[in-house]
C-alpha positions as CSV (number, residue, x, y, z in Angstrom):
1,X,-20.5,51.0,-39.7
2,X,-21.4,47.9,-38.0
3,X,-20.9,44.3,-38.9
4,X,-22.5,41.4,-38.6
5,X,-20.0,39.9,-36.6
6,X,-19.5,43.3,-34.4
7,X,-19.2,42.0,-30.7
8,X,-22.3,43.5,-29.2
9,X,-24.6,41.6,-31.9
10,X,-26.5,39.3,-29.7
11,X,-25.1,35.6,-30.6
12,X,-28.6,34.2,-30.5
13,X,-32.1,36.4,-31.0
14,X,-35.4,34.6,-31.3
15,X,-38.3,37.1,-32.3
16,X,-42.2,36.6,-31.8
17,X,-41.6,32.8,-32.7
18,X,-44.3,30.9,-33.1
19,X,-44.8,26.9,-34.5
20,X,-48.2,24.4,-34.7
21,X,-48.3,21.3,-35.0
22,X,-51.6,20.7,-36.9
23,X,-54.1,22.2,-35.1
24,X,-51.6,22.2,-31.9
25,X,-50.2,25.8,-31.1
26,X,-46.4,25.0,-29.3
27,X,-44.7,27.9,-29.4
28,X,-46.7,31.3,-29.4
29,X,-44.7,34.3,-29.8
30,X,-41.3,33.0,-28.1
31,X,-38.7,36.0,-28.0
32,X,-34.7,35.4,-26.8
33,X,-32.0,36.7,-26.9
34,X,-28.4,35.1,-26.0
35,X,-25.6,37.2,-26.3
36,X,-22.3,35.7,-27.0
37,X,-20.2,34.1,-24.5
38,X,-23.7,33.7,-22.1
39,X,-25.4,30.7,-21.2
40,X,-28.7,30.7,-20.9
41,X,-31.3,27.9,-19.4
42,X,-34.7,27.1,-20.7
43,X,-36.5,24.9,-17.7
44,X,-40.0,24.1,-17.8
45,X,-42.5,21.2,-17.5
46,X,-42.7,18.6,-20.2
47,X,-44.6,19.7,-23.4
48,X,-44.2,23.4,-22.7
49,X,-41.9,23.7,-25.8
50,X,-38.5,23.8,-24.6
51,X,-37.1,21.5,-27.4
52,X,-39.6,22.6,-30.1
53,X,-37.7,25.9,-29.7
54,X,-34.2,24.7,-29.2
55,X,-34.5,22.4,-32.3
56,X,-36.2,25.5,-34.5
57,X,-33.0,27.6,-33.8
58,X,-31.0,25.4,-36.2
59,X,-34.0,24.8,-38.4
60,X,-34.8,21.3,-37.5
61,X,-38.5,22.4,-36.9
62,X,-39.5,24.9,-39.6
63,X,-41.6,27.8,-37.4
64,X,-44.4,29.5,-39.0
65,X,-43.8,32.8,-37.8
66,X,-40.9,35.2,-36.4
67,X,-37.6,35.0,-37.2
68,X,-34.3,33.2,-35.7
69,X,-30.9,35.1,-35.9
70,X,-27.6,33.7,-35.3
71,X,-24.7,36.3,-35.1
72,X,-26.8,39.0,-36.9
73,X,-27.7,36.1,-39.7
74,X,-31.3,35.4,-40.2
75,X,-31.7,31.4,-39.9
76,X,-35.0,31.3,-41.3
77,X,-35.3,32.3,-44.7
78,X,-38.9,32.1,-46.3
79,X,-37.3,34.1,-48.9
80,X,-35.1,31.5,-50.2
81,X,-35.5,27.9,-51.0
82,X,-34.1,25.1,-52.7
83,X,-30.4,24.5,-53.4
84,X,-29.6,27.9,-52.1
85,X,-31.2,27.9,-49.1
86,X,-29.6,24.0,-48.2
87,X,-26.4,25.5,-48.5
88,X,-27.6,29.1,-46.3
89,X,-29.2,26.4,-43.6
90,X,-25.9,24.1,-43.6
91,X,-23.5,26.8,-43.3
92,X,-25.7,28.4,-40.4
93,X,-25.6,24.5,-39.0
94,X,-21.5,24.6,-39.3
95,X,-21.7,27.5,-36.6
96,X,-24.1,25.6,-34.3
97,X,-23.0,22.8,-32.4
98,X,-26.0,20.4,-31.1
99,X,-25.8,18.1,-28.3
100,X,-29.2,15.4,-28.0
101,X,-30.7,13.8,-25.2
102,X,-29.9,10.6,-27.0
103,X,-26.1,10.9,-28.3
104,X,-26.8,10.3,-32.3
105,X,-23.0,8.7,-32.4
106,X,-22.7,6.7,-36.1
107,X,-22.4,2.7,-34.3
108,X,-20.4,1.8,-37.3
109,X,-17.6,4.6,-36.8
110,X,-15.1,4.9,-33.7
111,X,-15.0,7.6,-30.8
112,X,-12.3,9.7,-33.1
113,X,-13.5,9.0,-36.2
114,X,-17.2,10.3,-35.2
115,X,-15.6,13.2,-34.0
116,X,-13.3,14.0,-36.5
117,X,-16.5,13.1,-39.8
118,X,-17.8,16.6,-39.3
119,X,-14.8,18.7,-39.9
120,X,-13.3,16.3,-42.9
121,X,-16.5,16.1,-44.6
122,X,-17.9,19.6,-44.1
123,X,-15.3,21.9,-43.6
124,X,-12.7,19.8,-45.9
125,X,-10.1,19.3,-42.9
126,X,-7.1,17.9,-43.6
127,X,-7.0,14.3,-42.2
128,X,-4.7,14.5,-39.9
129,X,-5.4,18.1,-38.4
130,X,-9.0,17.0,-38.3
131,X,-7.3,13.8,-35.9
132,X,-5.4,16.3,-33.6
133,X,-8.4,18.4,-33.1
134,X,-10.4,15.5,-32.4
135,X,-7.7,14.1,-29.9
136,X,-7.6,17.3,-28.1
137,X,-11.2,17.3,-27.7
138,X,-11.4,13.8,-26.3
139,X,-8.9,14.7,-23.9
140,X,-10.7,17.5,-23.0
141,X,-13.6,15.6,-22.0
142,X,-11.4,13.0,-20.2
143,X,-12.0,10.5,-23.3
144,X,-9.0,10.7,-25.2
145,X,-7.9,6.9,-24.2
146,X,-11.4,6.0,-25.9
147,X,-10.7,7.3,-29.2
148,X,-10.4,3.6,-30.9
149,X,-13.1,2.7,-29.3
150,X,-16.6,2.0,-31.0
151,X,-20.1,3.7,-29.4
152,X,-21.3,0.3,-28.5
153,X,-18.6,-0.2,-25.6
154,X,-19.1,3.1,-24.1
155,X,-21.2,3.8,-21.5
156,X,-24.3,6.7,-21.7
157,X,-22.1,9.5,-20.1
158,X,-19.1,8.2,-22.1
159,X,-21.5,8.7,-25.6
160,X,-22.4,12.2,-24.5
161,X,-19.1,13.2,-23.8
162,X,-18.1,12.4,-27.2
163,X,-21.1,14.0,-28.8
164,X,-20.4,17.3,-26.8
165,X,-16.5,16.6,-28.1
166,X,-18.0,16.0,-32.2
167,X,-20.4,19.5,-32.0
168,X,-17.1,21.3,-30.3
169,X,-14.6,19.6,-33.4
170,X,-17.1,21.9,-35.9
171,X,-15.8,25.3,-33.4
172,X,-19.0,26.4,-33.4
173,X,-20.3,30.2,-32.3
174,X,-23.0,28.6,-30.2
175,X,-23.4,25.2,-28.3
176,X,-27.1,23.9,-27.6
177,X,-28.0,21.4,-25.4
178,X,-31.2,19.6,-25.8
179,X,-31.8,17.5,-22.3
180,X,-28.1,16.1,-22.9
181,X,-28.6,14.1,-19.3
182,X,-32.1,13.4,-19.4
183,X,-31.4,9.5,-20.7
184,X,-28.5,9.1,-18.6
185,X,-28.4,7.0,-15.4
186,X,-28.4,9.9,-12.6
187,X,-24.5,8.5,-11.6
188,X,-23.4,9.7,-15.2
189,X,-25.2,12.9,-14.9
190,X,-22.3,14.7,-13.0
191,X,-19.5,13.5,-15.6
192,X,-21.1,15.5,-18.6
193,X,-22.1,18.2,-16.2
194,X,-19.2,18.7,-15.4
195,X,-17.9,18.9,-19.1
196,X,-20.6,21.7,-19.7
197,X,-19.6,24.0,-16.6
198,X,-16.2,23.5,-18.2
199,X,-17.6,25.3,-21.3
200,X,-19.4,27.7,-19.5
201,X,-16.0,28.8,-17.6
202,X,-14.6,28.9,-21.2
203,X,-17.6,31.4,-22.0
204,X,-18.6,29.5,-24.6
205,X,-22.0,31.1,-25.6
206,X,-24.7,28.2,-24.6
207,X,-28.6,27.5,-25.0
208,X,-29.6,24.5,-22.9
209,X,-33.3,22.9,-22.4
210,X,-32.7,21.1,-19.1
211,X,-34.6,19.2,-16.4
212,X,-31.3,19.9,-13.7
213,X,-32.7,22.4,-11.8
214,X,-29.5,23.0,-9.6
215,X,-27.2,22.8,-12.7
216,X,-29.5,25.6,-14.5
217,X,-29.1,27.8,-11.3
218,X,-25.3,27.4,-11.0
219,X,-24.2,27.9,-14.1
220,X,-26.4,30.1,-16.4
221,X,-26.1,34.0,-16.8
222,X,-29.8,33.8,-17.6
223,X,-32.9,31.3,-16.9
224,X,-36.2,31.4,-19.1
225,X,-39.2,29.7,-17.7
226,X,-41.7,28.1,-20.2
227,X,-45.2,26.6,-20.0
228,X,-48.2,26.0,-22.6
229,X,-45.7,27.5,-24.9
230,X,-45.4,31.0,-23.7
231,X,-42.5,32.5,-21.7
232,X,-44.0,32.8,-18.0
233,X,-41.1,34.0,-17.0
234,X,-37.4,35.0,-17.1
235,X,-34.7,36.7,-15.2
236,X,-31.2,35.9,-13.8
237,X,-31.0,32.1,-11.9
238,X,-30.2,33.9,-8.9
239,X,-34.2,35.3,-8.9
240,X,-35.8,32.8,-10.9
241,X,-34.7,30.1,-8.3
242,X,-35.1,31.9,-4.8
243,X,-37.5,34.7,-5.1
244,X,-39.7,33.7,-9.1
245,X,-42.7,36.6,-9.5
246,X,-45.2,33.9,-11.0
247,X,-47.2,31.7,-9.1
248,X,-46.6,28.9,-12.1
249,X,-42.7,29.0,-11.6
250,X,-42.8,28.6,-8.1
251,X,-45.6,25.6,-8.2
252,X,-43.2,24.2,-11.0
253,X,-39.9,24.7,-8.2
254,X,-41.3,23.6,-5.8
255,X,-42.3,20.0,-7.3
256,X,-38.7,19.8,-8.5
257,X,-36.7,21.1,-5.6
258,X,-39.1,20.5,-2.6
259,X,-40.0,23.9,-0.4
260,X,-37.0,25.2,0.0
261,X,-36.3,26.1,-3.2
């Protein structure tokens, strides 16, 4: 009998999603699947939904049709509402770690303490466990010499760093990225790049929106292609990049890598 947890249950699965915005179509009949320890890229021109999706696989947009499944769990439930579902929707949350374009650190707490918040106040983490994860993590993303440090003396790539270090403290099932070097100065790019390839050598199952075109190629399993808020097309990087069957990808490649794509 198979469980819910039984390892060839896709990690992510996104089925005939669709979301409006008022009169505003977005997303219009999205499917996905990630399976665990894959990392998939979603590239695309702006407004073509990318993040709309992204954000509806933890439930911060409510879609109006199709359903989300993390591990085999249904994310959306229009079955369920008020206390219960808050508690469904955070515990679905607890598995998903999210990293934003713009970093969302608390300016008040320091670097360890915003890692460490999530663990101690969700997960009831002892104190100082919840500190030697959080140290661990820093180090892990070359911070750990920050951790007294408060969000107002570190630089873009520094703040990014530790929100990639604060989603991993929750030890999620699934890290998304949401344009996490889109605000960043193009010499900090590389530093938080280069934290995410660590991940993906880790195999840590990953869903990234992302304007890098040469960081989606190298390091995802799988690369979707979105416009007007359809899939246009998606295949392995290796494809999608050199050799894309759609006359929009390759207009689309060929603005953001030049002809030689």
């Amino acid at each position: 009998m198979k469980t819910e947890h039984q390892t060839d249950t896709p990690m992510v699965e996104i089925r005939n999603v669709h979301k409006r915005f008022g009169d505003l179509e977005v997303l219009k009949g999205i499917d996905l699947t990630v399976n665990r320890g894959k990392i998939v890229s979603i590239i695309g021109p702006s407004g073509s939904g990318k993040s709309t999706l992204l954000r509806s696989v933890n439930h911060l947009e409510v879609i109006d049709q199709g359903e989300i499944l993390l591990d085999g769990v249904q994310v959306n439930r229009p079955d369920m509402n008020g206390l219960a579902f808050e508690r469904h929707i955070n515990h679905i949350r607890q598995n998903m770690g999210m990293v934003f374009q713009h970093f969302n650190l608390f300016p008040h707490l320091s670097t360890i303490d915003n890692v460490t918040l999530g663990p101690r106040k969700l997960k009831g983490m002892d104190k100082k466990i919840a500190r030697e994860l959080g140290m661990e993590l820093l180090d892990r993303v070359g911070l750990a010499e920050k951790a007294e440090v408060f969000p107002n003396h570190l630089s873009g790539g520094q703040k990014q760093r530790v929100a990639i270090a604060r989603a991993l403290a929750m030890q999620p099932k699934v890290m998304l990225f949401d344009e996490a070097t889109s605000a960043l100065d193009p010499e900090l790019v590389e530093e938080v790049n280069r934290v995410m390839r660590g991940l993906a050598e880790e195999h840590m199952t990953m869903l990234i929106v992302t304007h890098e075109m040469t960081f989606a190629r190298d390091v995802s399993d799988w690369t979707m292609f979105m416009d007007g808020g359809v899939v246009v097309e998606e295949c392995a990087p290796e494809k999608l990049f050199s050799n894309p069957d759609q006359e929009r990808t390759c207009n689309f490649l060929r603005k953001h890598l030049g002809d030689n794509h």
